[in-house]
C-alpha angles and dihedrals in degrees: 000000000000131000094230146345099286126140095210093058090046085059088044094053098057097046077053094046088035097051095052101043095055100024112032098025106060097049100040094128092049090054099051103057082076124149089035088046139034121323108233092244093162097045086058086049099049089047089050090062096042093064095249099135087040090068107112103026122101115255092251088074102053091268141124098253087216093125117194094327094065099044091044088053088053097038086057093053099039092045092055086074110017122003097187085088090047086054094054092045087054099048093045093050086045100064091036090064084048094064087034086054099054086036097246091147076133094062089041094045093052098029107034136008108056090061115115093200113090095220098056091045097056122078124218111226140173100251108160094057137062110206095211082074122026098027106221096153131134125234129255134214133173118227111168100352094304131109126233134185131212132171134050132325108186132208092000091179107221094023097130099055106031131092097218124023124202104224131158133232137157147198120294107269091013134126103197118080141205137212120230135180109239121200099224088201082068110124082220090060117084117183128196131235105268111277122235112244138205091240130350085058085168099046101080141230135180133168107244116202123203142210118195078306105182112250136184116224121242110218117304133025112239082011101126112104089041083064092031087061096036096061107030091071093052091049087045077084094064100045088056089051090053092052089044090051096045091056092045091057091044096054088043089056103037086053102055088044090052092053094051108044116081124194127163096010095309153098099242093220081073091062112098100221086057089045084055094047099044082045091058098052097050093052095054098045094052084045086052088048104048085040092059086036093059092035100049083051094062090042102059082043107054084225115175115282086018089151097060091047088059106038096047089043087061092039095057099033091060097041085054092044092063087053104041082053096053097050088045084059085055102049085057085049105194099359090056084082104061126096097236094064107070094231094089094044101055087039089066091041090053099066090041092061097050088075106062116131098004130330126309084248100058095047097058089049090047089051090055095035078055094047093043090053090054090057 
């Protein structure tokens, strides 16, 4: 899939390709005991030079000016094999657009995007929530002219490895919210140890608790859920693209499987309950595909109803997602279930990235809510 006809996405697309296939393929398994095992320090390093994280920024800060259609081309790839690092690039774009959003390119450019380490270069962020709905926001106050968080921030995904997180928070009693750049250097920042998943067990999360942490204000006061909106649909792209990539690398797999293992005489791939399995996943995922294609598309675009396509596109990718993995699971029978086959892996991933930015549920009530108030 690419979002148009563009050489330099097409190069793009096979580093991407490239990368997943030798580095994060072939120790898959490694990777995901984190946080019991290693952290891969060196994966995220070699991503880092490869551009990865400068997808979706202009060039004029620092980055590779490619949008959403870039970083969609190299989520699907990479999710294909691992989609932890998929996790991380999200929530680091994410939080990019958001700046972006409440023009803030000052505070990037100062804070953020000439640095040559990849972890201060990378922002935490709270990826799997939107505020609007399940309020885990911490509270500000103002004391000389300064503004300083305290409470709890949950789930802030890269917390644990980044040198500023984006984190909202908002005035005690009110409903609006605000986002704020937090130091997490800071001695009023405590972070806790990084919590176990149920998927993206290498993209990592941690609850950062604040107090009277200094912050610095990103755009507007009371602003939140204006960026919040504004980006989510727009993300709603990548997500589509994770989902897309996840079902690609579970047919693949359940396929070849399916070729080589032999039981009662046959080839399984000749049994006709494995054919309509096989048949299953390979529809959703080209549905998925043509549905991001069309969607990315709009998108880049800025077509009419731009929004819907997106959003719809991310809502349904990652619905057939959870299917297409379960019934990969199936094709490997009982081997589906062990970690060094990558089914039970993306299984898991699957329902983790269905999450991003608020639950399935919420977002399906927040598409009709928007097409009630258009009639």
């Amino acid at each position: 899939m690419l979002c148009r006809a563009d050489k330099e996405l097409k190069l793009v697309d096979g580093a991407a390709t490239d990368f997943a296939n030798k580095v994060l393929a072939p120790n898959r398994e490694e990777y995901d005991q984190y946080p019991f095992g290693q952290f891969w320090d060196g994966v995220v390093k070699k991503a880092f030079d490869l551009g990865f994280f400068h997808l979706t920024l202009p060039a004029e800060l620092e980055g590779m000016g490619h949008g959403l259609a870039g970083l969609s081309v190299v989520l699907k790839s990479i999710c294909a094999q691992d989609a932890s690092l998929g996790g991380m690039l999200f929530t680091n774009a994410m939080a990019q657009e958001i700046l972006l959003a409440a023009k803030a390119e000052k505070l990037l450019e100062e804070k953020i995007v000439k640095q040559e380490d990849v972890y201060k270069f990378l922002l935490a962020f709270p990826a799997f929530n939107n505020p609007s709905e399940v309020r885990h926001v911490a509270t500000v106050t103002k004391s000389k002219g300064k503004r300083l968080l305290s409470g709890d921030v949950q789930y802030v995904v890269l917390g644990g490895l980044s040198a500023y997180a984006l984190l909202p928070a908002s005035v005690e009693g009110s409903k609006d919210f605000s986002f704020f750049l937090v130091d997490l250097a800071s001695k009023k920042v405590s972070l806790s140890e990084p919590i176990f998943s149920l998927g993206l067990h290498a993209c990592p999360a941690v609850d950062i608790t604040l107090d009277k942490a200094p912050a610095v204000l990103v755009g507007e006061e009371g602003a939140g859920k204006k960026y919040f909106d504004r980006v989510a649909d727009r993300m709603a792209v990548a997500q589509a693209a994770m989902a897309t990539g996840i079902m690609e690398g579970c047919f693949a797999e359940a396929l070849a499987y399916a070729r080589e293992r032999e039981q009662g005489g046959q080839k399984i791939v000749n049994w006709s309950e494995v054919r309509m399995m096989l048949a299953n996943i390979a529809i959703q995922a080209k549905s998925a595909e043509m549905m991001l294609s069309r969607a990315c598309e709009a998108v880049d675009q800025k077509q009419p109803k731009w929004e819907a396509a997106a959003r719809v596109a991310a809502i349904q990718a990652c619905a057939y997602a959870c299917e297409a993995t379960t019934d990969g699971i199936q094709v490997l029978g009982g081997v589906g279930y062990m970690k060094d086959h990558g089914q039970e892996k993306r299984f898991r991933d699957a329902k983790q990235i269905q999450a991003l930015m608020g639950i399935a549920p919420m977002k399906k009530l927040r598409h009709i809510r928007s097409i009630l108030e258009k009639r």
